[in-house]
C-alpha positions in Angstrom: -58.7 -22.5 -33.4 -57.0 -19.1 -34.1 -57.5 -20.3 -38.1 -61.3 -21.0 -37.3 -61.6 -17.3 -35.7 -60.1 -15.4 -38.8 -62.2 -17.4 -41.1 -65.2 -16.8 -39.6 -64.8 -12.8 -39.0 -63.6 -12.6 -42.5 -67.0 -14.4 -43.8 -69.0 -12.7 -41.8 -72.1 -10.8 -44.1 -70.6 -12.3 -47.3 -73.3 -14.9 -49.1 -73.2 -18.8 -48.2 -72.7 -19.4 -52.3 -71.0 -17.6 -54.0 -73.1 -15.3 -56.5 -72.9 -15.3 -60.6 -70.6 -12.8 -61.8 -72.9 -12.4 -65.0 -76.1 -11.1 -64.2 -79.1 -9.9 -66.3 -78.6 -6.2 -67.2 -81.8 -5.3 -65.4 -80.0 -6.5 -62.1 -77.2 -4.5 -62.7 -79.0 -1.2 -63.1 -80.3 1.4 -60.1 -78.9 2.9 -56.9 -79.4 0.1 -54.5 -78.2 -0.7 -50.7 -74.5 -2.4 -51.2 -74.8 -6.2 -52.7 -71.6 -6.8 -50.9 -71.4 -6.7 -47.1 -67.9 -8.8 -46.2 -64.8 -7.7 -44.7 -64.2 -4.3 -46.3 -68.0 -2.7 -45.8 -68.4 -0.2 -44.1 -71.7 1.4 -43.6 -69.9 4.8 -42.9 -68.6 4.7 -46.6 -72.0 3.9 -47.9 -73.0 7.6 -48.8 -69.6 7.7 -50.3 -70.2 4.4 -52.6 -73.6 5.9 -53.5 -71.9 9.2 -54.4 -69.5 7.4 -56.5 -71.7 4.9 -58.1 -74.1 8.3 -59.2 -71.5 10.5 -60.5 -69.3 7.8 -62.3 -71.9 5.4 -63.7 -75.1 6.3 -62.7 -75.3 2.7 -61.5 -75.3 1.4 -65.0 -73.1 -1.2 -63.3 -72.4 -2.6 -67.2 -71.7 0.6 -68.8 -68.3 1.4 -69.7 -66.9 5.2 -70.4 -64.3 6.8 -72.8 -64.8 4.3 -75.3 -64.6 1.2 -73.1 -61.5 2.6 -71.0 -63.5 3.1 -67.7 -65.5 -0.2 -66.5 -68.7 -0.5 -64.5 -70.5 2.3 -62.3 -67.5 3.1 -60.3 -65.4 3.6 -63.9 -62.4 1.6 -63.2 -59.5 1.1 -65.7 -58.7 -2.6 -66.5 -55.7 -2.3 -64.5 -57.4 -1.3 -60.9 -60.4 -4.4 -62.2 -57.4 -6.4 -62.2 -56.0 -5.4 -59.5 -59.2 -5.7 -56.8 -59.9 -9.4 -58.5 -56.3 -10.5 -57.2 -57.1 -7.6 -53.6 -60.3 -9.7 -53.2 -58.8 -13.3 -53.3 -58.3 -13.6 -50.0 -61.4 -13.3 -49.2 -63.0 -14.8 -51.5 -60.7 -17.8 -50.2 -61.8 -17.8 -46.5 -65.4 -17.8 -47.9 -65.2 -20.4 -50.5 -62.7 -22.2 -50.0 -63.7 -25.1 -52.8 -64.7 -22.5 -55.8 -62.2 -19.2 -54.6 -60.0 -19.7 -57.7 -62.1 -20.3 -60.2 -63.8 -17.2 -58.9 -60.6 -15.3 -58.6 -59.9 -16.4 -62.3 -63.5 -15.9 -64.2 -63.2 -12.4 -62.1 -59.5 -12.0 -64.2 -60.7 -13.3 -67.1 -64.0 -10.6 -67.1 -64.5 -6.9 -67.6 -65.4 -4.7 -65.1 -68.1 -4.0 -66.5 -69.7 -7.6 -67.0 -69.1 -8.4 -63.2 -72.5 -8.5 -61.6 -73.6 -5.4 -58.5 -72.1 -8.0 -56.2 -68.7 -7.8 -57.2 -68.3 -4.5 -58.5 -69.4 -3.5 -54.9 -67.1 -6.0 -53.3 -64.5 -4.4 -55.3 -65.4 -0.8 -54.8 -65.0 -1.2 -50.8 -61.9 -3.3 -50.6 -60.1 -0.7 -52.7 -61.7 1.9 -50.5 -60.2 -0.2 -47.5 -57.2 -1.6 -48.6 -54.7 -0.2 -46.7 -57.3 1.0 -44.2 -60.7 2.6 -44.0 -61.0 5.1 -46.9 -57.4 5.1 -47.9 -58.3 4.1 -51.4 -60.8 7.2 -52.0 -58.2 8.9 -54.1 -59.4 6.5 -56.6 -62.6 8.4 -57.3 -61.4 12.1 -56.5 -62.6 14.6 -59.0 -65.4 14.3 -61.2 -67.7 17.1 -62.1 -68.7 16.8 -58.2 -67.0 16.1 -55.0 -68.0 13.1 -53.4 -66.6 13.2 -50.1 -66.0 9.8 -47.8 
């Protein structure tokens, strides 16, 4: 029953499939309302993500900065794209339970930068919320603006 519970609050607001994580550039582009809405949302940290999104990518979610280095609107370096694929398994597993590895792997196995606004959003809040809410902002501090969470 207890099992039943957890897998049901962490589902909650996440998609019944699970979306593409290739999607047509036009979908990718443009400051939007969070794709991702799961465990690690937070509408508080909304203005925050949109903050984020503007000043590091301009929501070019495929664009990638200093040649390539930086992935995706939020600029990530490959290693923190790697390391929110493996942060986000656990969810992904409680929501789909038959397809969360190969998920978890195509995620691995993909640039930031090609993920679709889904995942790049679901990565930008479960890094935000890791450890606890906004305790991963130091990820995006600096810029030439502040954007504050």
């Amino acid at each position: 029953m207890a099992a039943a519970v957890l897998a049901a609050a962490l589902t909650l607001g996440m998609p019944a499939q699970p979306p593409a994580i290739h999607t047509p550039k036009h979908e990718n582009t443009g400051a939007q309302a969070s794709a991702y809405q799961g465990r690690f949302y937070s509408e508080r940290y909304e203005r925050f993500r949109l903050c984020v999104g503007q000043r590091e990518g301009r929501f070019q979610y495929w664009g990638t900065g200093s040649n390539g280095r930086y992935q995706g609107t939020f600029q990530m370096t490959p290693e923190l794209v790697t390391g929110a694929a493996w942060m986000m398994t656990r969810e992904l597993k409680a929501t789909y339970p038959e397809r969360w590895r190969a998920i978890r792997d195509e995620l691995l196995n993909t640039p930031g930068h090609e993920w679709s606004r889904f995942y790049q959003d679901m990565a930008f809040f479960t890094i935000l919320s890791w450890r606890g809410p906004g305790t991963g902002a130091r990820h995006w501090a600096g810029g030439r603006y502040s954007c504050r969470p």
